[in-house]
C-alpha beads as a LAMMPS data file, in Angstrom:
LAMMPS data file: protein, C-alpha beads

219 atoms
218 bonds

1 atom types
1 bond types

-500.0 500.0 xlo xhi
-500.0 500.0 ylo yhi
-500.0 500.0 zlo zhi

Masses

1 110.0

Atoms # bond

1 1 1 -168.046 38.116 -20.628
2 1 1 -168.182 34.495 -19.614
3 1 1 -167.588 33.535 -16.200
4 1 1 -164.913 31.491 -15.000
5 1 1 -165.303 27.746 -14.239
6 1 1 -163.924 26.871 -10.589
7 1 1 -162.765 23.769 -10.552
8 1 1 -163.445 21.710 -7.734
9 1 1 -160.379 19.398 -6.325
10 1 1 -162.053 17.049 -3.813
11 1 1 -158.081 16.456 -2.754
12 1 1 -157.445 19.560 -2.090
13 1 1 -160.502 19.899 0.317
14 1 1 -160.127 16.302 1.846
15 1 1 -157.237 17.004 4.424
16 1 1 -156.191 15.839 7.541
17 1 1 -157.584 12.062 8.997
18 1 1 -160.331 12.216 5.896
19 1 1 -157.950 10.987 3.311
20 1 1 -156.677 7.884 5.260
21 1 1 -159.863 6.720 7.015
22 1 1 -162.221 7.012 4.007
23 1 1 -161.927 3.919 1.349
24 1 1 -162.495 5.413 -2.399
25 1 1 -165.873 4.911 -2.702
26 1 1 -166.545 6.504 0.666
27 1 1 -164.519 9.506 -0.573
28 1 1 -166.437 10.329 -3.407
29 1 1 -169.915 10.086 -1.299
30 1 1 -168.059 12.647 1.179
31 1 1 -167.632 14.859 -1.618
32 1 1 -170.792 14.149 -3.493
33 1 1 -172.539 14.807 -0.348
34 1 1 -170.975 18.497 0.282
35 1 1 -171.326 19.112 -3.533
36 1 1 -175.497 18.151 -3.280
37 1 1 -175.637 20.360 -0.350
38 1 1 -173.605 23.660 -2.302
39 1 1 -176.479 23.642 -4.496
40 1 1 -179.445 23.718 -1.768
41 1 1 -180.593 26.986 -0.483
42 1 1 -180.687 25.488 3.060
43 1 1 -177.344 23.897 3.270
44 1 1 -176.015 22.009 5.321
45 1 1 -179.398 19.992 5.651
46 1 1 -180.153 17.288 3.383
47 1 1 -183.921 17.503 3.165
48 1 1 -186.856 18.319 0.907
49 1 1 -189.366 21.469 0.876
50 1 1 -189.309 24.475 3.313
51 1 1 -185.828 24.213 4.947
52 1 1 -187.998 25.470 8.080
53 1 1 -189.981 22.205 8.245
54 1 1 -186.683 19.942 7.825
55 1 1 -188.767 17.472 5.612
56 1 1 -186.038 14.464 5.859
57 1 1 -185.162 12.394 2.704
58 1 1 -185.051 8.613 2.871
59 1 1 -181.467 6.845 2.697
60 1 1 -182.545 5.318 -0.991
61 1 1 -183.631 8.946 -2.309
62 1 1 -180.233 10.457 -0.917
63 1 1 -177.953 7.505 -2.518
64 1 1 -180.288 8.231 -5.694
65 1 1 -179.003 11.845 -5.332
66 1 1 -175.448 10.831 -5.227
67 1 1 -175.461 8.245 -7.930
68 1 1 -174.278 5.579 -5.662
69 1 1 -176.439 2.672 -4.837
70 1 1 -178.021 2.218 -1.353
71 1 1 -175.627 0.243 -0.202
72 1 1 -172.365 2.212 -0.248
73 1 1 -174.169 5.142 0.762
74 1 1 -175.511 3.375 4.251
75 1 1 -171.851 2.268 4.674
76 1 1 -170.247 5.674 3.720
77 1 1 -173.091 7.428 6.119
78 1 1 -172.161 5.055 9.419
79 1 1 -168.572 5.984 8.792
80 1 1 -168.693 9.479 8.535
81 1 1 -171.387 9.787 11.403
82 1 1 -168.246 7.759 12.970
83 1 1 -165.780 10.073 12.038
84 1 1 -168.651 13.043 13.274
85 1 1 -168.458 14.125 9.738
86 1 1 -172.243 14.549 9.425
87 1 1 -174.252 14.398 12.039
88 1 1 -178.381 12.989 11.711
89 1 1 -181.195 13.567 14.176
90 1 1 -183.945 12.273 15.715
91 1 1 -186.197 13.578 12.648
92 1 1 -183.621 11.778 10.068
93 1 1 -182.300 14.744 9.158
94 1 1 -178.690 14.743 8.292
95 1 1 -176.347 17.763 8.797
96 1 1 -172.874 18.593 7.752
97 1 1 -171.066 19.166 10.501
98 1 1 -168.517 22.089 10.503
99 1 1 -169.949 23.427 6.712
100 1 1 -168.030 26.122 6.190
101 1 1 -165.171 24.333 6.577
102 1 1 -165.324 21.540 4.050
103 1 1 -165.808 24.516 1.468
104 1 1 -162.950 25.366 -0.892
105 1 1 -162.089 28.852 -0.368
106 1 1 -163.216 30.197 -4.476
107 1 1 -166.648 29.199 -3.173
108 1 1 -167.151 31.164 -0.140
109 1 1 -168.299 34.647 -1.666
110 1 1 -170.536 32.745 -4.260
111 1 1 -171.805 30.778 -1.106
112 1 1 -172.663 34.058 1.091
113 1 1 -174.170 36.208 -1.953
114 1 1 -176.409 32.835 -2.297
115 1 1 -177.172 32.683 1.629
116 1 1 -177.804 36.778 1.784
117 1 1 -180.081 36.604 -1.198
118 1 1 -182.257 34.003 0.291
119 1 1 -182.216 35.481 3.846
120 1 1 -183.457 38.243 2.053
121 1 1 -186.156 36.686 -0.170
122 1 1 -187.265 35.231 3.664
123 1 1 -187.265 38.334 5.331
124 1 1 -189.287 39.792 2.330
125 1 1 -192.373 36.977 1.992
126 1 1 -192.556 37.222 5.819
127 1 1 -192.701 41.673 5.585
128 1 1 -195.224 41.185 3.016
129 1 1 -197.014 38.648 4.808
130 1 1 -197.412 41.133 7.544
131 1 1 -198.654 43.357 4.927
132 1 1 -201.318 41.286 4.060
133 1 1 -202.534 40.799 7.400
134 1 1 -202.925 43.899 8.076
135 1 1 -204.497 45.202 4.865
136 1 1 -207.039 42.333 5.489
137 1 1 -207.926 42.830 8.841
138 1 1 -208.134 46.774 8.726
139 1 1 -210.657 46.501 5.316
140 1 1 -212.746 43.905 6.902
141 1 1 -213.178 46.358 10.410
142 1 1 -213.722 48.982 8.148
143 1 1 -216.589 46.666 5.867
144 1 1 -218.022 45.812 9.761
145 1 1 -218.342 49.251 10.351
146 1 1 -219.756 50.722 7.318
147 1 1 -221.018 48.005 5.409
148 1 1 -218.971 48.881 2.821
149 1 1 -216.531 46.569 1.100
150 1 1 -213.234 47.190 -0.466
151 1 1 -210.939 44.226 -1.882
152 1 1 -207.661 43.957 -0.058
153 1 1 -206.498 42.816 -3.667
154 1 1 -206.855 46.121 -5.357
155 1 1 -203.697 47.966 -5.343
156 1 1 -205.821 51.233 -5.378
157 1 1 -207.578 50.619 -2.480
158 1 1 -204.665 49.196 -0.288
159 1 1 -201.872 51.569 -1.222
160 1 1 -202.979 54.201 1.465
161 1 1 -202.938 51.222 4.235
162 1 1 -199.528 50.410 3.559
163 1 1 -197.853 53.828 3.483
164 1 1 -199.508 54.744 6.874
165 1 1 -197.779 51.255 7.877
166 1 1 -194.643 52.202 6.629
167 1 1 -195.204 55.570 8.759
168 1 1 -195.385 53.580 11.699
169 1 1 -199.935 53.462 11.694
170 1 1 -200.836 50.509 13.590
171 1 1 -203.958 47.838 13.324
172 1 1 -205.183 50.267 16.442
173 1 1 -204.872 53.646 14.893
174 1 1 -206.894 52.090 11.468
175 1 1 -209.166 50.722 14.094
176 1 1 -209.974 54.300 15.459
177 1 1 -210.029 56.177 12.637
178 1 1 -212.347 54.139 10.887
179 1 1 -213.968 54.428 14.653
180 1 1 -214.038 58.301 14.540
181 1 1 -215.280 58.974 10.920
182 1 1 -218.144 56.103 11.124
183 1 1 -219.656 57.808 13.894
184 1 1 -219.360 60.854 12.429
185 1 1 -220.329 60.003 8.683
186 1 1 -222.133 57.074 8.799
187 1 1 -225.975 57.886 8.053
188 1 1 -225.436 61.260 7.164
189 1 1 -226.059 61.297 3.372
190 1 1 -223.908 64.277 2.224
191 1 1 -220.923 62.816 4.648
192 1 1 -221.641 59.052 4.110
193 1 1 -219.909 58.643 0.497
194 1 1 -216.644 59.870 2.157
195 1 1 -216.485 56.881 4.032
196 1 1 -213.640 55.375 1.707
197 1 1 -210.264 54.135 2.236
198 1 1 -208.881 56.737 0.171
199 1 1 -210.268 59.556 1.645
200 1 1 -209.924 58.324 5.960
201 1 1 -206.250 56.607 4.952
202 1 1 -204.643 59.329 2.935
203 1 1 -201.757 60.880 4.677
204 1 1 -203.428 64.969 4.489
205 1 1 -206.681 62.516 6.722
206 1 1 -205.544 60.151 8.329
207 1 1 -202.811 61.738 11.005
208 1 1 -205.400 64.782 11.576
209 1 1 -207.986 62.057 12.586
210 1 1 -205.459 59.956 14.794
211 1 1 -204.527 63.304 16.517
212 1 1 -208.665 63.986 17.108
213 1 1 -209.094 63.934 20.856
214 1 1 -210.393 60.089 22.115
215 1 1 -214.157 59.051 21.142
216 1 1 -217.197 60.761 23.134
217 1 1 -218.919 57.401 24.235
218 1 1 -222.777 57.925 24.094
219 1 1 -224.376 58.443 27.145

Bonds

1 1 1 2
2 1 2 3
3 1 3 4
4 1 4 5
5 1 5 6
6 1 6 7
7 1 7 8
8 1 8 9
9 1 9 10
10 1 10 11
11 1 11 12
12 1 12 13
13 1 13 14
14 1 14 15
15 1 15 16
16 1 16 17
17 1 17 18
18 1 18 19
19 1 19 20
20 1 20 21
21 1 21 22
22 1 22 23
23 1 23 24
24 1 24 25
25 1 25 26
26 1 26 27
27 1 27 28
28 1 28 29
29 1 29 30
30 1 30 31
31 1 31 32
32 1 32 33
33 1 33 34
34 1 34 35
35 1 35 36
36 1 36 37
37 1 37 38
38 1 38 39
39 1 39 40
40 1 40 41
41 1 41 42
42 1 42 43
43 1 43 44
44 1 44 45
45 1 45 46
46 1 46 47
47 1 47 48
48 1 48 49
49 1 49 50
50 1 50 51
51 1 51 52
52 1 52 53
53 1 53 54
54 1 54 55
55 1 55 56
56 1 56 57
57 1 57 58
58 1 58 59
59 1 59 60
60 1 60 61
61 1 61 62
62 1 62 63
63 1 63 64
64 1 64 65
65 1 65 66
66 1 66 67
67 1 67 68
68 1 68 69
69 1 69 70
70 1 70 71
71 1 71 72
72 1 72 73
73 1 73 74
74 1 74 75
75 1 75 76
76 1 76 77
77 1 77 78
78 1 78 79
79 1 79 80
80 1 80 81
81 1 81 82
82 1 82 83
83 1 83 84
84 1 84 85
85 1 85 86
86 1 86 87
87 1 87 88
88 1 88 89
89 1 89 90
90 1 90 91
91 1 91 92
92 1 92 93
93 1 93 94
94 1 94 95
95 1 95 96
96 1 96 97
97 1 97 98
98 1 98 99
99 1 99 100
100 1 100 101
101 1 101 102
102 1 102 103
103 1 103 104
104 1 104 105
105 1 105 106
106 1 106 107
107 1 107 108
108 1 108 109
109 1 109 110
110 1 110 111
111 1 111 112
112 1 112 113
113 1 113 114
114 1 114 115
115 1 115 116
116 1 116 117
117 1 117 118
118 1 118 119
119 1 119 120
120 1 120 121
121 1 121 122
122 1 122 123
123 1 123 124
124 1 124 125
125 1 125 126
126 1 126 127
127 1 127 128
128 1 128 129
129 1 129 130
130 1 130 131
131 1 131 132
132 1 132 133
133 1 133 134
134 1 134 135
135 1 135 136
136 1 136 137
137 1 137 138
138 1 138 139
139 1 139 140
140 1 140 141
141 1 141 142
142 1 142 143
143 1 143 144
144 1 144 145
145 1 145 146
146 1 146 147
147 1 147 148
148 1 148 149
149 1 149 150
150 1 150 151
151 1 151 152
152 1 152 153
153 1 153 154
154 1 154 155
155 1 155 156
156 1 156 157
157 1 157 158
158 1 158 159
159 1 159 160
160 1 160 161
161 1 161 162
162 1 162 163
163 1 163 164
164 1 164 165
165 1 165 166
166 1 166 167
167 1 167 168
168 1 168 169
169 1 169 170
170 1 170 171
171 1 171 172
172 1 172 173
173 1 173 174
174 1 174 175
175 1 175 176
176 1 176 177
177 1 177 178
178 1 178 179
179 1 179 180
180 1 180 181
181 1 181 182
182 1 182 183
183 1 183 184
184 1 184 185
185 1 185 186
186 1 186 187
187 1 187 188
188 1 188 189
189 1 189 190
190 1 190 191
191 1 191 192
192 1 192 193
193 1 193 194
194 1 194 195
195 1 195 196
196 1 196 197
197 1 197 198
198 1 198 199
199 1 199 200
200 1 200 201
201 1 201 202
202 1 202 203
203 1 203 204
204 1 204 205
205 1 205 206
206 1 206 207
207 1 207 208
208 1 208 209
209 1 209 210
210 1 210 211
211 1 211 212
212 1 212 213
213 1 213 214
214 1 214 215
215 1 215 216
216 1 216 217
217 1 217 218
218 1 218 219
């Protein structure tokens, strides 16, 4: 089934002092302007790259955007910085001030589906940046201990890591497992070849081990 246009009525939205203190071609940069920022992830922001870094675009690229030449668009931007339409910062970057209000009302849901979704695809590259940490750190501990190495790449080998994460295992409790079984293993030639992510990391292991009273220190 095809989905229904929405058609957008830049009248309808421009209310109040907007439609008396804007000359036409000021207008349609207003509305050009809110209509380039509906289609950024980061809205209101006019900028380039990660939305975090607020990259700011030059005036010429931003009247390029808006199919307006430079002039109008420096004109348009003093008056609605006047009118504290849009505000811009010390970095140049500009802001639409009061977004949510300059948006017709058929574009709300589409607008918070498309701000959930990419709150979401944040909050997932930054969980499975944590992930990655960890995996690295605990399988280079574990190749300092035992001189063995295992690729934090390999799903095989990091698949045990990450459900003891999930379970609420700590950089610490990898840390003294791989501890516990080294000095236990390590050198031992029937008990040495169990020294394996698989085998100290699996869930049967790896809680038993964690539970072990703490390390004898040599004496």
């Amino acid at each position: 089934m095809r989905k229904k246009h929405v058609k957008f009525d830049p009248e309808e939205e421009l209310f109040g002092d907007v439609n008396t203190m804007l000359r036409p071609d000021e207008k349609w940069v207003w509305i050009a302007l809110r209509m380039f920022c509906a289609c950024c992830p980061h809205q209101p922001f006019i900028c380039t790259g990660d939305y975090r870094n607020h990259i700011p675009l030059l005036d010429k690229q931003i009247a390029q955007y808006l199919k307006v030449p430079h002039a109008t668009w420096l004109r348009s931007k003093e008056k609605l910085l006047e009118m504290r339409l849009i505000e811009v910062d010390p970095q140049n970057i500009l802001t639409i001030v009061n977004w949510h209000r300059w948006q017709p009302s058929t574009w709300q849901k589409a607008y918070e589906k498309k701000k959930q979704k990419f709150l979401n695809r944040e909050k997932e590259m930054a969980n499975e940046a944590e992930k990655q940490k960890l995996r690295t750190n605990v399988l280079n501990y574990f190749h300092s201990k035992t001189g063995r190495r295992y690729k934090p790449s390999s799903s095989y080998n990091i698949r045990y890591i990450d459900e003891r994460a999930e379970e609420g295992a700590t950089y610490e409790d990898f840390v003294y497992v791989i501890d516990l079984k080294t000095k236990d293993w390590l050198g031992i030639e029937n008990l040495e070849h169990l020294l394996s992510p698989p085998i100290l990391f699996s869930k049967k292991n790896f809680w038993k081990y964690r539970s072990t009273n703490e390390i004898q220190k040599n004496t």
